[in-house]
C-alpha positions as CSV (number, residue, x, y, z in Angstrom):
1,X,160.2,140.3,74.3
2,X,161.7,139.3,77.7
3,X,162.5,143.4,77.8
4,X,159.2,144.3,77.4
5,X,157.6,141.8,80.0
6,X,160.0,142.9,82.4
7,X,159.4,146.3,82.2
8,X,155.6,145.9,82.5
9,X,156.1,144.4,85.4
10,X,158.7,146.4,86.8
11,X,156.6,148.3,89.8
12,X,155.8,144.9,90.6
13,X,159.7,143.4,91.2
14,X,160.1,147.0,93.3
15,X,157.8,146.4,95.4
16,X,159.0,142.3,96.3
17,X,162.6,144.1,96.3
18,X,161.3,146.5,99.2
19,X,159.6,144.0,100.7
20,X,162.7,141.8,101.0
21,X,164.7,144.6,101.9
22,X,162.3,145.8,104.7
23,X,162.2,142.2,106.0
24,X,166.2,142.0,106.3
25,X,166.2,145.9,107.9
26,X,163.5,144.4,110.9
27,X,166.3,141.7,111.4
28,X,169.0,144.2,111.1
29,X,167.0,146.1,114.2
30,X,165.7,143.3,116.2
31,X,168.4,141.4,118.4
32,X,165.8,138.7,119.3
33,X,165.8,137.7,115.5
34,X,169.2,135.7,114.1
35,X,170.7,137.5,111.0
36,X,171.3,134.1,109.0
37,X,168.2,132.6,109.2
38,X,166.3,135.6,108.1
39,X,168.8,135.9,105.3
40,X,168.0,132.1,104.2
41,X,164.3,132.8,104.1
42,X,165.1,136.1,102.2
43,X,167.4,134.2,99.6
44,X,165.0,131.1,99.2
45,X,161.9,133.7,98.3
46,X,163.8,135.7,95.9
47,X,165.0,132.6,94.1
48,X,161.3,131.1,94.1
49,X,160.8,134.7,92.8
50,X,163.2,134.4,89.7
51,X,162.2,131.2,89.1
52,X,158.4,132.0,88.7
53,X,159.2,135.0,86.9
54,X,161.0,132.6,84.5
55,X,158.1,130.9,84.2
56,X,155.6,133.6,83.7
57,X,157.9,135.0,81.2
58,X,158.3,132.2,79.0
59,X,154.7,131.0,78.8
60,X,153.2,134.8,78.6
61,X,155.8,135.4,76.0
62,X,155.4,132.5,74.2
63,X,152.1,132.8,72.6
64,X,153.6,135.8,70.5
65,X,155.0,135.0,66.9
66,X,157.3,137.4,65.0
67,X,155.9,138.6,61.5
């Protein structure tokens, strides 16, 4: 079940993973901008990320019954 929800919702985790990504390579490029705090930010969304995934999972999931 958790498979299935996962990969129906794959294109959507990509494109949170690029975004991430793209934030960290602007910091990566731009002095002006500290490494570790944009690293902080990018670890606290990803984990707010999981977590509602989680969540979304385990309600969407568990309306279904097995036969």
């Amino acid at each position: 079940m958790v498979g299935k929800f996962l990969l129906e919702r794959w294109s959507w985790i990509l494109l949170f993973l690029a975004l991430q990504a793209f934030i960290i390579f602007v910091a990566l490029i731009d002095a002006a901008i500290p490494l570790p705090s944009i690293l902080y930010v990018v670890f606290l969304s990803v984990l707010i990320f999981l977590i509602f995934i989680t969540q979304l999972s385990q309600t969407e999931t568990g309306r279904y019954t097995l036969i």
